[in-house]
Every structure is written in structure tokens, then in C-alpha cells.
C-alpha positions in Angstrom: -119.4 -142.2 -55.8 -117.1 -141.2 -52.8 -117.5 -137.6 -53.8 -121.0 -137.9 -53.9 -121.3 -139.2 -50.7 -119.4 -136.9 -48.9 -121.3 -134.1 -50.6 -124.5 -135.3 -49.1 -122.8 -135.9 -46.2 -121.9 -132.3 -46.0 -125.3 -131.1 -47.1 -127.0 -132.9 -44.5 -124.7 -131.4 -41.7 -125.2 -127.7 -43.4 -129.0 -128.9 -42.9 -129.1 -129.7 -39.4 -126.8 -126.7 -38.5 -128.7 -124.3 -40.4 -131.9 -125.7 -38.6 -130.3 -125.5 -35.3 -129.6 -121.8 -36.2 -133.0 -121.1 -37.0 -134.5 -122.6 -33.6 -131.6 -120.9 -31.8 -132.5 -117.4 -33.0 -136.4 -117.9 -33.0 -137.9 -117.1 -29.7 -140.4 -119.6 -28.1 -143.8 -118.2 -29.0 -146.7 -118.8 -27.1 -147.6 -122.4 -27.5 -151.4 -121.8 -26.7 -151.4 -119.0 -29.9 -149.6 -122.0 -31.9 -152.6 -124.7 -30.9 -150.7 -126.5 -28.3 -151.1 -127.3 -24.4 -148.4 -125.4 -22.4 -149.2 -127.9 -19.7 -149.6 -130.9 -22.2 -145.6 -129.5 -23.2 -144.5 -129.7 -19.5 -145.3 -133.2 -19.5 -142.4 -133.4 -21.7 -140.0 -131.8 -19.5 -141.4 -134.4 -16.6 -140.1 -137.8 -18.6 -137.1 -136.3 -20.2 -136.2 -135.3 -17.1 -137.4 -139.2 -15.4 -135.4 -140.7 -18.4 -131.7 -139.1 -17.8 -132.5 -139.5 -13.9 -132.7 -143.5 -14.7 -129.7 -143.0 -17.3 -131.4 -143.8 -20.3 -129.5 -140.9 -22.0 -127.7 -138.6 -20.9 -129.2 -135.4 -22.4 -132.0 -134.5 -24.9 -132.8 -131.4 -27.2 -136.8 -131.2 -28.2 -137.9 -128.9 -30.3 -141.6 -128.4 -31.4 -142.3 -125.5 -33.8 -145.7 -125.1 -35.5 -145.8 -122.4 -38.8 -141.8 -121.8 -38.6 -142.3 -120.9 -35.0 -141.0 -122.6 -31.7 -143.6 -123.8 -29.4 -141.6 -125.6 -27.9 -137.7 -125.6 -26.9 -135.8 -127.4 -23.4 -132.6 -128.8 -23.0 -132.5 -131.4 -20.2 -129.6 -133.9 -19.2 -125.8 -133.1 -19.4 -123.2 -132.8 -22.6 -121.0 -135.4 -21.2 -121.3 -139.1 -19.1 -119.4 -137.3 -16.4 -122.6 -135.0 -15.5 -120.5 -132.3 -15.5 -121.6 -129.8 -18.2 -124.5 -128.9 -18.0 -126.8 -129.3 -22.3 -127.8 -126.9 -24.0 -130.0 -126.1 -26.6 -128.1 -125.0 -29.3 -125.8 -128.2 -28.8 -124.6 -130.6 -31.5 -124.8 -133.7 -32.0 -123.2 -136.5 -33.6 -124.9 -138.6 -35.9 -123.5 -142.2 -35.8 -125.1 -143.6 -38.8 -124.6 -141.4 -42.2 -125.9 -144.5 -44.0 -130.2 -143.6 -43.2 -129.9 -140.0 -44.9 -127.5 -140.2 -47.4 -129.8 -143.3 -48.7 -132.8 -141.2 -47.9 -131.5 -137.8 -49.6 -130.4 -140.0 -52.6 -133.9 -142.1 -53.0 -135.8 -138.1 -53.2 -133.0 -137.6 -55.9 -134.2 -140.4 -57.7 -138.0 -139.3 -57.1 -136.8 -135.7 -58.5 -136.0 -137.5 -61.7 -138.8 -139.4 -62.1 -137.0 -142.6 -61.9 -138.4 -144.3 -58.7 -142.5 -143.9 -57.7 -142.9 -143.3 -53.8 -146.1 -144.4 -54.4 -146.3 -147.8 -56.6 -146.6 -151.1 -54.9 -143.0 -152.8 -53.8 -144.1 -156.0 -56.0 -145.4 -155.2 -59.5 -147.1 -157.7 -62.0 
């Protein structure tokens, strides 16, 4: 069980790396060619922006892609609590809770084999 765990543990972070990859080597396209509001998208920028200012977080990544291709990309906030560094897109990120996607990764496996129905009511008669 251990090795299994730490094999989808390792999966997931080959995942999110590969992902990050992909956004970081895709250009932004034009968001109004992709169906999306370049001035609806700067609203986004405007509360990130209000929500590190009040210290809700210190930085954010958002990405929003459309067809395999970034609308949307900004990096807003700082890498560290010292507000020294400035983030940046291509940053990683520590995930604090493995137990969410390993569960996840291992409830699809289970849906791959036909041995638990996404769709059938929680209480059966």
C-alpha cells in the first residue's frame, strides 16, 4: 500500500509539473479568438491583486486555457511572506494535503475496473 501511495503521489507531481510546462511554453493567445472578455480577464488581475494587498495570500498563479490554449496567464503576489521575491508564473507549489488526490486518482482506478459506479445512488435498496 505504501508503494502504491507514493507512486500516485509521484504521478500526481509529474502531472502538475508537466501541466506547468505546458502553460509555461504556450503563449497567451488572444482571449477574444478563444470566446473570452479580455476586459472581463482584467477583472481578475484587479481582486487578486485587492486580495494579497489585504493579505489574504500572498501570491496566486491563474491560468485559463480554452482548446489547449492559454487565454489567460498572471502571476500576482510575492514567493515568500517577506514580500521580497517577486511570483512567478512558472512557480511551484506545495500541496499540503496528498490525501484529496491520491483518494481521487484511486476512486477513477476503481471506475476503470468497473468496480465502483460514479453514477449510482449513495444508498441502494
Amino acid at each position: 500500500m505504501k508503494r502504491l501511495y507514493c507512486s500516485l503521489a509521484t504521478l500526481l507531481m509529474l502531472c502538475l509539473a508537466t501541466t506547468a510546462r505546458a502553460y509555461d511554453f504556450a503563449p497567451v493567445s488572444d482571449p477574444q479568438a478563444l470566446g473570452f472578455s479580455p476586459s472581463r480577464l482584467e477583472r481578475i488581475a484587479a481582486w487578486q491583486q485587492t486580495q494579497v494587498d489585504a493579505g489574504a495570500f500572498s501570491g496566486e498563479v491563474t491560468v485559463i486555457a480554452r482548446n489547449g490554449r492559454v487565454a489567460y496567464l498572471r502571476a500576482v503576489g510575492f514567493r515568500d511572506h517577506a514580500k521580497t521575491v517577486p511570483l512567478q508564473s512558472d512557480a511551484i507549489f506545495w500541496i499540503a494535503s496528498m490525501s484529496k488526490p491520491v483518494t481521487s486518482v484511486a476512486a477513477m482506478m476503481l471506475v476503470e475496473e468497473d468496480r465502483l459506479d460514479l453514477a449510482a445512488p449513495v444508498a441502494r435498496d
